[in-house]
Each structure stands twice: as structure tokens, then as C-alpha cells.
C-alpha positions in Angstrom: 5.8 8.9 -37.9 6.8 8.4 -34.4 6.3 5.1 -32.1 3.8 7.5 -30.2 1.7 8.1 -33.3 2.0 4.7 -34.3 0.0 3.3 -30.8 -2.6 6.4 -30.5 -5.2 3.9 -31.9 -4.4 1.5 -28.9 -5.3 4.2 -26.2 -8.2 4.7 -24.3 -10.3 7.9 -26.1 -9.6 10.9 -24.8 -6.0 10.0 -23.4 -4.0 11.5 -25.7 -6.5 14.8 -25.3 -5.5 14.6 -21.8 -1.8 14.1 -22.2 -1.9 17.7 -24.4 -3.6 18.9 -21.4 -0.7 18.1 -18.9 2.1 19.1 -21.1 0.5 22.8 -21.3 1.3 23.2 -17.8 4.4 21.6 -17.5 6.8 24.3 -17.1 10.7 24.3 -17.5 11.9 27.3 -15.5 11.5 25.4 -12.1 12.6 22.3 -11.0 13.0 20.8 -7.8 15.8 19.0 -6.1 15.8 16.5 -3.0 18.9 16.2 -1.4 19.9 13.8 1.6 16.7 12.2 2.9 16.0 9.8 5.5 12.9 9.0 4.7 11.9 7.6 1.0 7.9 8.5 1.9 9.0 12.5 2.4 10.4 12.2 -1.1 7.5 9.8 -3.0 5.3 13.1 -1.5 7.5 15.9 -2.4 7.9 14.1 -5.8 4.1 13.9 -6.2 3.1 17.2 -5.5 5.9 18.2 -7.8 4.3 16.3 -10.6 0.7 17.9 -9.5 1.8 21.0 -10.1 3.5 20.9 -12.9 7.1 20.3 -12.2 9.0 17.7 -15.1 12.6 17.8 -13.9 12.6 16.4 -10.6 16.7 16.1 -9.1 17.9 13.4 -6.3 21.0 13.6 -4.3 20.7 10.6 -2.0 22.2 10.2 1.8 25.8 9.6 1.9 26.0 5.5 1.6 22.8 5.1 0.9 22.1 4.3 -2.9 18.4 2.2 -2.1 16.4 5.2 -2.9 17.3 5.6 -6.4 15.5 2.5 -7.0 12.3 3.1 -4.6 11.6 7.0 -4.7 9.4 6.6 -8.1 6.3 4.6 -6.7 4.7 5.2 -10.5 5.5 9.2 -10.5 8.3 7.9 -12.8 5.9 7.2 -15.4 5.2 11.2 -16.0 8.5 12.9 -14.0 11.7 13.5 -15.1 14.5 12.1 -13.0 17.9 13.0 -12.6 20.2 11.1 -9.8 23.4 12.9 -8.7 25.9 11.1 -6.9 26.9 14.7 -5.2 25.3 17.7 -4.8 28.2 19.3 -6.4 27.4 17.2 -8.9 23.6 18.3 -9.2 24.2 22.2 -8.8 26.8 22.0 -11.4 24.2 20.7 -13.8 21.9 22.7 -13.2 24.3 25.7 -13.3 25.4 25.1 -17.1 21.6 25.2 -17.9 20.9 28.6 -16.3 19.0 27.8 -13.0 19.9 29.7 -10.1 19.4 27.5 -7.2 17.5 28.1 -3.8 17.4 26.5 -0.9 14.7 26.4 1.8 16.5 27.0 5.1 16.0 28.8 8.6 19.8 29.7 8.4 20.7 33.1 8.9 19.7 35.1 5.6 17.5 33.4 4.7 14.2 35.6 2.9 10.8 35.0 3.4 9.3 33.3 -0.3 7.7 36.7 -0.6 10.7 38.9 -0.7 12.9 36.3 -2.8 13.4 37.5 -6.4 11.4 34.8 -8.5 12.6 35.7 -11.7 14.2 33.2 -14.5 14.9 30.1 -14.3 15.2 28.4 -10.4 15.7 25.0 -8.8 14.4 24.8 -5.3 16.2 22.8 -3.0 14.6 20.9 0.2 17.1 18.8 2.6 17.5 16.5 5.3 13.8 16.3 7.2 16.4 16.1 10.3 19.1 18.4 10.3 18.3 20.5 7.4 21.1 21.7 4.4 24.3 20.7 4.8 27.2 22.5 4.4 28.0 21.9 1.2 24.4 22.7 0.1 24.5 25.9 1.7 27.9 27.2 0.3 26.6 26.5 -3.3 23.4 27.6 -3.4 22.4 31.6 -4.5 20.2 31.8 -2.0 17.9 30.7 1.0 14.5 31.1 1.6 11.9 30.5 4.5 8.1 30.0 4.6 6.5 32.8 7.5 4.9 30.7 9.9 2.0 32.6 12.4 1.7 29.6 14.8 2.6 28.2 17.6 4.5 25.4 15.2 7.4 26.5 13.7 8.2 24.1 11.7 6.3 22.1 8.7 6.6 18.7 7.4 9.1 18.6 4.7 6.7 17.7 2.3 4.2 19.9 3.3 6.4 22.9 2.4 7.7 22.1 -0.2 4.1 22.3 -1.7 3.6 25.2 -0.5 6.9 26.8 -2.0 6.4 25.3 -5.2 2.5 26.6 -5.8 4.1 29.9 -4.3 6.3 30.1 -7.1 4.9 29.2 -9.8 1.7 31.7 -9.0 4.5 34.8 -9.3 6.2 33.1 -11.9 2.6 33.3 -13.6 1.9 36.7 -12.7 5.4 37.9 -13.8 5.0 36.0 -16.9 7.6 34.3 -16.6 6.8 30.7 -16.6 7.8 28.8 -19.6 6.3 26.3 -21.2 8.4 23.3 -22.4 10.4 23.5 -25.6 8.6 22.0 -28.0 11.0 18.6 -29.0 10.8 18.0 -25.6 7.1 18.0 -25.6 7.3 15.8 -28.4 9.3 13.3 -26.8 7.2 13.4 -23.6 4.4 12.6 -25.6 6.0 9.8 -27.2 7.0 7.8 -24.0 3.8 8.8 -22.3 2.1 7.3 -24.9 4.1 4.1 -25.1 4.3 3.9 -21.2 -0.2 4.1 -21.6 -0.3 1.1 -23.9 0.1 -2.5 -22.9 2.5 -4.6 -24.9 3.1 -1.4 -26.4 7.0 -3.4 -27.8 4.8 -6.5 -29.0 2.4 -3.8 -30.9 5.2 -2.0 -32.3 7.1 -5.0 -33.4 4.2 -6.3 -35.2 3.4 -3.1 -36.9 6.5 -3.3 -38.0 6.5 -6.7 -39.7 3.3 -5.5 -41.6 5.0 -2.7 -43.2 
């Protein structure tokens, strides 16, 4: 029996109903990556419309010299969210490379495809950059490709946040209709459930440790 198993009891009825709920809709064949922000409000938003739509691996390359946001991105998304910190973006594409993503970035560099025409299939990280100047270099050499959201209006350009929303609902929907989204492995949904379940219950240690003693 598992810690998680062990605290259902202590949870509020209908939670554990409602963390089965969640986990059917997490997917693991897209995740997202932030890399090189400014602002630590552009990412808490990125990071909760990932979460809101299903997104569990969540990736952070923070601005050169700037190690603060690793400790205030979460704002309570960390309770749910998987988060990986990369020192480098090498770093971070390397990773995600040995597990089979292919890795796109949204740009308005040359080449770059409008979401529509971009080849959804398998498993893909999606990279959004610097609200200011955009990918760097070394983002832009590594990734397999670029995309771009079609804009109809006198704006041509969208709040960070704003599209990367748009790009994620955008993918998943073909990723759906391809049938192509995956579900996540069951251990892992195990082990979600676990810590959610922990992280739901208060003095969820102090409970544990006194279950424990009564065995």
C-alpha cells in the first residue's frame, strides 16, 4: 500500500475522483519549455495555461545570471506541474532529445511555418523565448523547427502568454484528431497520484508517521 492510499481517508470526498479526472487528460507527447524570460508573471501564466490544458512536463531555462526565478515561477502550479530547471538550453534540448521529443520553437524568423502547416506528429516540446528579443541564437540552431501563429490584424504581435495558449490548445486539438495524444504511462500516473494526494492532506508526514507507529 502506498503513502497515497494510506491518506485517501483524510481527503475531502470526491478529491481523489477528481485527481483520476485530471490524470486522464494529462498527456506526455507535449511539453513545454520557457527559455530566457524577463518577466516571472509571463511565465507563472504560460505555466498555468500549460497546467489547464493538460501539460505535466513543464521545462525552465532561466536568463543568463539570473537564477531568482527558479525559486518564484511556481506560485502553487508546482503542486500539480512537473518542473525541470536547465542551467542551458543545450542542456534542456539535450534532455529532451534522449527521450524522443522533437522540439519547436515559436519564432517570426525566416522559415518559420504557420501552426497549421507544421507536422504535429509524435512527440514535441514547444519552445517560447524572451518576451523582448525573441530566440536566441543558440535556441534557434538547435531546435527542428519554427513556427508562427497567422495574425489578421492590425497587431502583429501577441503577448507571450497569450500565444503560447493558443499554440498549445492548437496542438493538442490535432494531436487529438490524429490520435496521437498519449496518455501518461501508467507508473507515472501512479506516482502523480501519490504526491497529489500527499500534497491535498494537511500534516499529511505527522498522519503517516502515526499510521506507522500503529502498525
Amino acid at each position: 500500500m502506498t503513502d497515497g492510499d494510506k491518506l485517501k481517508q483524510y481527503m475531502l470526498p470526491g478529491r481523489n475522483r477528481r485527481f483520476e479526472e485530471v490524470l486522464d487528460h494529462r498527456t506526455s507527447s507535449i511539453r513545454v519549455v520557457v527559455e530566457n524570460f524577463h518577466k516571472q508573471h509571463n511565465v507563472d501564466a504560460i505555466l498555468r495555461t500549460a497546467e489547464a490544458l493538460g501539460i505535466q512536463h513543464f521545462h525552465i531555462v532561466p536568463q543568463l545570471g539570473d537564477g531568482g526565478i527558479f525559486k518564484d515561477i511556481t506560485q502553487g502550479c508546482e503542486r500539480w506541474v512537473t518542473i525541470h530547471c536547465h542551467a542551458t538550453v543545450e542542456e534542456c534540448f539535450s534532455e529532451l532529445k534522449d527521450l524522443g521529443f522533437r522540439i519547436l520553437a515559436g519564432a517570426f524568423d525566416e522559415g518559420a511555418q504557420q501552426l497549421e502547416d507544421v507536422n504535429w506528429a509524435g512527440k514535441v516540446a514547444l519552445v517560447f523565448s524572451n518576451e523582448m528579443e525573441g530566440a536566441g541564437p543558440a535556441t534557434l540552431e538547435a531546435v527542428d523547427g519554427l513556427f508562427v501563429i497567422p495574425l489578421h490584424g492590425f497587431s502583429q504581435s501577441l503577448n507571450v502568454s497569450v500565444a503560447a495558449g493558443i499554440t498549445i490548445h492548437h496542438v493538442r486539438q490535432v494531436k487529438e484528431k490524429l490520435g496521437d495524444l498519449e496518455g501518461l504511462p501508467d507508473s507515472q500516473r501512479k506516482t502523480l497520484l501519490d504526491e497529489w494526494t500527499r500534497k491535498s492532506v494537511r500534516r499529511s508526514v505527522d498522519i503517516l508517521d502515526e499510521l506507522e507507529k500503529r502498525r
